[in-house]
Phi, psi and omega in degrees: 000135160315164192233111170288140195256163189228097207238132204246140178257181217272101202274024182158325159261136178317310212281030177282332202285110184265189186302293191318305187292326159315299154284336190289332194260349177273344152314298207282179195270330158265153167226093195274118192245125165315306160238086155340286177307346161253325168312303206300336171292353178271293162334314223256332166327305208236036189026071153262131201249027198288136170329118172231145220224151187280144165197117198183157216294010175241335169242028189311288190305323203294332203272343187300288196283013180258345198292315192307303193304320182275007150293312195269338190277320170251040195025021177261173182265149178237087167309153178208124186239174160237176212267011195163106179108181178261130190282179185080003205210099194033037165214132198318150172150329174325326189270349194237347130319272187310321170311304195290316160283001173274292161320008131120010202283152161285120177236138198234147207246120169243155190254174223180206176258155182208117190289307170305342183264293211304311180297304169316317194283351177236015183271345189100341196260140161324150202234319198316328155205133190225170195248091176282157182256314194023203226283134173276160167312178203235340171271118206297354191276331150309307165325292171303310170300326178310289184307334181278355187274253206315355144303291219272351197273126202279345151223133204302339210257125180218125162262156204229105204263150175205146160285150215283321216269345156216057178271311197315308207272338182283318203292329176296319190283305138014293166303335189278326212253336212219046172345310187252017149319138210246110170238154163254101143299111164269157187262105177085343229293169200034022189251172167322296204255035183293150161215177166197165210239095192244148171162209154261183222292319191299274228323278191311357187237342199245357171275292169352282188304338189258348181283117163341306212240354185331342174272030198193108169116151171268166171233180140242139184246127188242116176227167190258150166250098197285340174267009160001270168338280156349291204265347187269313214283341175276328185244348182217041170201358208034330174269160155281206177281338193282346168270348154310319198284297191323295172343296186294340199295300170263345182267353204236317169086046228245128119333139166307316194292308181304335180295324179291325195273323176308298216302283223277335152308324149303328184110356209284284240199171183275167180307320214292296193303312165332298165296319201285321171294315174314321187270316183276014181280288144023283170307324160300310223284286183337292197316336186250020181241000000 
């Protein structure tokens, strides 16, 4: 049987485009495109002369089961790019993906630019572990349940995508909900005019407001949530950590080390903050022997 491809493009520089994904779309027999009329400017930039047919979040489903059918009835392969980036990732592919592994189809993932893996990797903010988000709703009551998920979320560090005409107003909402919160706006990434914008929150909202071009361009937002602490230890354990860690010490009769792997298996805090209350628990513990 034939195979679907997950082929991902240039979220602005050409040149991200790798060897592979250049043969794979001249290989394959389709090419299911998020904007056809921008792909074909893709196609025709690295001459790829391959059919190419819409696929995108208003025919998603119905175009799913016609793609399925020329895989499984007329053995051909089939690529699916979006118009930037990787598909499946704030972008159409999920439904046709999920069609093909229910049908035994092979889907094979090539790598490739991800505007969110770019921002992380140059914003400075912890990486170890993060929460993506992508484009938040549009309604502030909506708006306001997004920040409360992700105020309350056991990991701190979360990305975000916003369109230029209201990044200014997300980074205020940001301020509303995460006072102390550490972000990196990246700009652009990979184009000519990439920029990113770090600091806390005022800092990053008085850059913003002075940048010229602040209307231009897409972003992604990667920030730490420094109020963590606060709202996991008040609102959704009452106690803090060092008192979980005592709690395991004596009713569980835990080891520090074990108390620490539970506390990050349950979720209450990260490995880092876990260990870190562990050495000042440690540290008490010492002061009275």
């Amino acid at each position: 049987m034939s195979k679907l491809y997950i082929v991902p493009t240039p979220i602005g520089n050409l040149k991200d485009m790798t060897e592979r994904a250049i043969e794979t779309l001249r290989e394959c027999d389709l090419v299911a495109a998020e904007d056809t009329r921008h792909t074909l400017k893709l196609m025709n930039y690295f001459d790829i002369k391959t059919q190419l047919i819409s696929y995108h979040k208003f025919n998603e489903k119905m175009r799913s089961e016609e793609i399925i059918n020329e895989i499984v009835m007329n053995d051909k392969n089939v690529a699916i790019v979006t118009d930037a980036g990787t598909p499946c990732i704030s972008d159409p592919g999920y439904e046709i993906v999920k069609a093909a592994r229910e049908k035994g189809i092979e889907v094979i993932g090539l790598a490739g630019a991800s505007a969110g893996i770019i921002a992380l990797s140059i914003a400075g903010i912890n990486t170890e572990q993060f929460a993506f988000y992508g484009f938040l709703p549009r309604k502030k009551s909506e708006i306001d349940c997004e920040f409360k998920k992700i105020k309350q979320n056991t990991i701190k560090t979360f990305v975000i995508y916003e369109s230029p005409k209201r990044i200014i107003k997300l980074i205020e909402n940001v301020k509303e909900h995460m006072p102390n919160a550490i972000l990196c706006v990246c700009k652009e990434l990979t184009k000519l005019h990439e920029n990113s914008f770090y600091g806390n929150v005022d800092t990053v909202i008085e850059k913003l407001k002075n940048h010229e071009d602040v209307e231009r361009g897409e972003y992604v937002v990667v920030g730490y949530n420094n109020d963590y602490e606060e709202v996991e230890s008040s609102a959704k354990i009452g106690v803090g950590i060092h008192g979980i860690i005592f709690d395991k010490l004596i009713q569980k009769e835990y080891s520090l080390k074990e108390a620490v792997n539970e506390i990050v298996e349950e979720g209450i805090a990260t490995k880092n903050d876990a260990y870190k209350a562990s050495l000042e628990v440690k540290k008490y513990i010492e002061s009275f022997q």
